[in-house]
C-alpha positions in Angstrom: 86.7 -1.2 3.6 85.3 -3.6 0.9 84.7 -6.6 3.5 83.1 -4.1 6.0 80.9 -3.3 3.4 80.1 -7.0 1.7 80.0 -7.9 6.0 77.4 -5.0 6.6 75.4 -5.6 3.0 75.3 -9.8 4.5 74.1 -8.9 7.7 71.4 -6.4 6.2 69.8 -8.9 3.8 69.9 -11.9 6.7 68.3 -9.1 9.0 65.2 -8.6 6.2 64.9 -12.2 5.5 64.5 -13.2 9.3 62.1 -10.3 9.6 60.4 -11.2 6.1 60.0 -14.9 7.7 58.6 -13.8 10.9 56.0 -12.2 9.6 55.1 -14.8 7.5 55.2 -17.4 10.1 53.4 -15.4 13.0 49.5 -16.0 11.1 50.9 -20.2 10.9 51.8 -20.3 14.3 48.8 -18.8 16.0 46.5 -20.7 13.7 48.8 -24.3 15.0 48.4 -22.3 18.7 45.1 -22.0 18.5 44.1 -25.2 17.0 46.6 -27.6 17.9 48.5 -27.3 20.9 46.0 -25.1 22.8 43.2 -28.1 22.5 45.7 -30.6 23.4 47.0 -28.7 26.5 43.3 -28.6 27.7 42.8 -32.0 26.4 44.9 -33.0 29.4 43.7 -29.9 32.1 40.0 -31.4 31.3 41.4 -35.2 32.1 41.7 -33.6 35.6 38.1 -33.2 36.2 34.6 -35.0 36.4 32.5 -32.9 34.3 29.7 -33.5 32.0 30.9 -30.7 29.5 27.5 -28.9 29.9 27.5 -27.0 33.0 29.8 -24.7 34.8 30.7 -26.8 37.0 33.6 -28.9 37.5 35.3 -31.1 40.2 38.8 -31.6 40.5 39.5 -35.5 40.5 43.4 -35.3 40.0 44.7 -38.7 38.8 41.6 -40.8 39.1 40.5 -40.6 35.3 43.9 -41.5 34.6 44.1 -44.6 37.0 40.9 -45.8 35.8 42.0 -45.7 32.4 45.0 -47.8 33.1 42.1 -50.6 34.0 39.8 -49.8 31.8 39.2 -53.0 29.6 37.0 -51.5 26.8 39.9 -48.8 26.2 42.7 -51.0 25.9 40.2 -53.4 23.6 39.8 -50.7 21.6 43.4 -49.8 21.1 44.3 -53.7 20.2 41.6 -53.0 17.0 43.5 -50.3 16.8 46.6 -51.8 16.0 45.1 -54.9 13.8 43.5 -51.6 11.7 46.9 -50.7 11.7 49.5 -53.6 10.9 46.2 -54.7 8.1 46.4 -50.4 6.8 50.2 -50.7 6.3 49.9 -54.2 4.9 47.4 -54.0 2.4 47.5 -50.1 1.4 51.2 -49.6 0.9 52.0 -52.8 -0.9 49.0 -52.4 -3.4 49.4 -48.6 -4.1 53.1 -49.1 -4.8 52.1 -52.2 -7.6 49.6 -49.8 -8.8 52.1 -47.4 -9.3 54.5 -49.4 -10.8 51.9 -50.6 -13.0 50.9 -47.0 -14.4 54.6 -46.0 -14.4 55.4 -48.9 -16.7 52.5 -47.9 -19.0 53.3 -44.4 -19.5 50.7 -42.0 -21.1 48.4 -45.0 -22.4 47.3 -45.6 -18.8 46.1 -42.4 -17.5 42.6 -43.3 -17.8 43.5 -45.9 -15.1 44.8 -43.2 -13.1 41.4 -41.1 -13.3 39.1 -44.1 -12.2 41.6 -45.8 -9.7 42.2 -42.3 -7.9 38.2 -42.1 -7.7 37.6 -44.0 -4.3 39.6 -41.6 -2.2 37.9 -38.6 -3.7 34.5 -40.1 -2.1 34.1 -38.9 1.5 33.9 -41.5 4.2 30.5 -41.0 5.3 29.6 -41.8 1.9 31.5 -44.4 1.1 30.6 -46.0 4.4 26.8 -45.6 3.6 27.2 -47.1 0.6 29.3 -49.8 1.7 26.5 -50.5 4.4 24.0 -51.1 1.3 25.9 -53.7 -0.8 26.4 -55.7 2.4 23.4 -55.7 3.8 22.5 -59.2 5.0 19.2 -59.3 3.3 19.9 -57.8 -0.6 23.7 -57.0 -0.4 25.9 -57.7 -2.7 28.1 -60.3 -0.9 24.7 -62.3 -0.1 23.1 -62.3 -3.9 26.5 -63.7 -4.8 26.3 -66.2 -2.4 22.7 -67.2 -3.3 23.9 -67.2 -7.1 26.6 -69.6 -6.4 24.4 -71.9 -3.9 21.5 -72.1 -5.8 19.2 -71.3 -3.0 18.7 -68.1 -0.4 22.3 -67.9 1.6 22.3 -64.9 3.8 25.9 -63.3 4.6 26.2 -60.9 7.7 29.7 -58.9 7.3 28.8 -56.2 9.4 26.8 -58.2 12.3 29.2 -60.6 13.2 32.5 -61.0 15.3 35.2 -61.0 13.9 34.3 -60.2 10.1 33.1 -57.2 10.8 36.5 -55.4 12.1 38.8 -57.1 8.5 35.3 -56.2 6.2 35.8 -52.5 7.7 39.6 -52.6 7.1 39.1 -54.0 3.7 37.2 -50.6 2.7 39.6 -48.6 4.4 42.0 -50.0 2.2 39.6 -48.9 -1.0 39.0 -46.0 -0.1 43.0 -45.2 1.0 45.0 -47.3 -1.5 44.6 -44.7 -4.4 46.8 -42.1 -2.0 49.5 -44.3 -1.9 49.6 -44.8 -5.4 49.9 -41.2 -5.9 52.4 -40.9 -3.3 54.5 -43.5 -5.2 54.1 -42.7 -8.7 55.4 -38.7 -7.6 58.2 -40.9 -5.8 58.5 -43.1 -9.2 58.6 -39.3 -11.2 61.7 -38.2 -9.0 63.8 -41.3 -9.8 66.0 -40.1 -13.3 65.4 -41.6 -16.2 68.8 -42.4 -17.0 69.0 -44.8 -14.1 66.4 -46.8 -15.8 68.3 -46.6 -19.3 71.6 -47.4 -17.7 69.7 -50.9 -16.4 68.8 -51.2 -19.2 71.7 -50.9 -21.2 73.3 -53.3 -18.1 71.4 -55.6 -19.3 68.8 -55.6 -16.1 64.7 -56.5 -16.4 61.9 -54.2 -15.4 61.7 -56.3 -12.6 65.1 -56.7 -11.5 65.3 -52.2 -12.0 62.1 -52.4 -9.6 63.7 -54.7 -7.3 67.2 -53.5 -6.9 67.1 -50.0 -8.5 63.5 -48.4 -7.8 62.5 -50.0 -4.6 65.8 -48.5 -2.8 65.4 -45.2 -3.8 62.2 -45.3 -2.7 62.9 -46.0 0.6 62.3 -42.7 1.8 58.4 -42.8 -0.1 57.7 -45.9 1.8 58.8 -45.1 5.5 56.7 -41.7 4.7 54.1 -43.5 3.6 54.0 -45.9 6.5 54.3 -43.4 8.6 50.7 -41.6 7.4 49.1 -44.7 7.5 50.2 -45.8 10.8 49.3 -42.4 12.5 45.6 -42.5 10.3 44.6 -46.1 11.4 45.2 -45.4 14.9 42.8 -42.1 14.8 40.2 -43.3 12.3 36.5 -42.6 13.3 33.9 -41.4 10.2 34.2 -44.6 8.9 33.7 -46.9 11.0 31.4 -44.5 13.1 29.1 -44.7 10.3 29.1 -48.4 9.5 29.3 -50.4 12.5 29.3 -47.8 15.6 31.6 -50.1 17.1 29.5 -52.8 17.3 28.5 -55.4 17.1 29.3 -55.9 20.8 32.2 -53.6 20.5 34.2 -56.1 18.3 34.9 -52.5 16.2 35.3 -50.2 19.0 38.4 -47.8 18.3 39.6 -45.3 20.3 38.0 -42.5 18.7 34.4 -43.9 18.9 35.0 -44.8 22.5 36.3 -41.6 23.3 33.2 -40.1 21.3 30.8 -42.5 23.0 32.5 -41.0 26.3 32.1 -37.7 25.7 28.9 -36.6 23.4 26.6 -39.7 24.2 27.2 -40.2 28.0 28.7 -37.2 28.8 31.2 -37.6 30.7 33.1 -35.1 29.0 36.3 -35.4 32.1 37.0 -39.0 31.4 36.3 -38.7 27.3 39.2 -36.3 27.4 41.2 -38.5 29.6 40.8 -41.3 26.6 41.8 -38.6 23.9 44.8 -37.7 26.1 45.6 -41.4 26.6 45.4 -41.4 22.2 47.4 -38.8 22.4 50.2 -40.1 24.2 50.1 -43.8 22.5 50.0 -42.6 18.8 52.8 -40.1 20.0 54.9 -43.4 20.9 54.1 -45.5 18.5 55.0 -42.7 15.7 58.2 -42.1 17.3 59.4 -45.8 17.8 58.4 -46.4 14.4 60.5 -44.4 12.8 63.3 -45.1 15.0 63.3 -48.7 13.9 62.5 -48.2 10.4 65.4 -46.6 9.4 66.6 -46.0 5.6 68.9 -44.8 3.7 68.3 -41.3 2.2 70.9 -40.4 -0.1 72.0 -42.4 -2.8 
């Protein structure tokens, strides 16, 4: 009688708990309905259509965006700057906001004014940080060029943003400033989950800060950095404000990225049917790219 009871008493309190998450979950799920998989469902029903995204009316196509996409030279241009935004993202973000971690983790307390003023870039929104960006490297004036002219000795006039292919790395170098302070967030949380007695056993072993870093902390944070690639991988592959507002893909679409193609497509020409067939070809190669990623990069998460 006691287990029909305990039984009956289990089922009643799994029974409120479901009914306690449902309701919580049903306002999350039409917001991700409504703003996420509804736009990307008609992401692709629009690809099916030439259509200006003006008037009422719309012409069926079928497949044709689609097979002019797959020949489409400025697209697949676009997705190879793409990918050098993202191999340079992962290389240069990860790797210097984990030493900048490990530097403020080292320093304890005393170092928290670093924190303040490193973590300042990424609070700066892009459009202002690319505005500002397109002052100090102005040919004429800029930063970059009075340096120059300082070091020469006469007027030397340096064009980052005007010229192919330095205009594509100089963007991807103030990505980096603007994005390296997350990582080093990221990892110093990552650093705060590691015990402390792991680090006072090394020590007690015998084992440098460096040799802890290298064959104590870096393993455990396996986990951190895979996440952390992750994010960055998926963000340089859909970036836009930034270098919407510095370069506009130019010059001669040596900076053209998906996005600002598929904007370009869609809100300058208006051809709003094809635009969406670019956002549904993003779509489907982030998508793959995100997945195979983290099928290769595979580490261990319990230690």
């Amino acid at each position: 009688m006691k287990k029909d009871n305990k039984l009956g008493l289990a089922q009643a309190k799994a029974r409120s708990t479901a009914r306690a998450a449902t309701v919580f979950l049903i306002p999350a799920l039409l917001l991700i309905t409504i703003f996420i998989i509804y736009p990307v469902i008609d992401t692709f029903v629009i690809s099916g259509y030439k259509w200006n995204g003006i008037s009422s009316d719309r012409f069926f196509v079928g497949m044709d965006n689609w097979k002019t996409l797959i020949h489409d030279e400025m697209f697949w241009k676009s997705f190879k700057h793409n990918l050098i935004v993202m191999v340079f993202s992962i290389l240069l973000q990860i790797p210097l906001g984990m030493l900048l971690a490990t530097f403020l983790d080292a320093g304890g307390k005393k170092f928290n004014l670093f924190k303040v003023i490193w973590f300042l870039p990424y609070l700066i929104s892009s459009v202002a940080i690319a505005f500002l960006f397109n002052y100090a490297l102005m040919t004429n004036g800029g930063i970059v060029s009075s340096l120059a002219t300082i070091i020469k000795g006469q007027k030397t006039n340096i064009d980052l943003l005007g010229t192919a292919p330095n205009a594509l790395y100089t963007v991807i170098g103030v990505m980096a400033w603007q994005f390296t302070p997350f990582y080093m967030v990221y990892f110093m949380a990552g650093y705060g989950n590691i015990d402390t007695t792991i680090y006072e056993a090394a020590v007690i072993d015998g084992a440098t800060r460096w040799q802890y870093i290298k064959h104590i902390a870096i393993p455990l944070l396996g986990p951190i950095f895979k996440t952390a690639c992750t994010m960055s991988l998926i963000g340089s592959l859909k970036y836009f404000d930034m270098i919407w507002n510095m370069t506009q893909g130019g010059p001669a679409g040596s900076t053209e990225l998906m996005a600002t193609y598929m904007y370009k497509l869609s809100f300058q020409q208006f051809n709003m049917g094809y635009g969406s067939t670019v956002a549904a070809g993003m779509f489907i190669l982030i998508t793959a790219i995100a997945l195979i990623f983290n099928k290769v990069f595979k580490v261990k998460e319990d230690y």
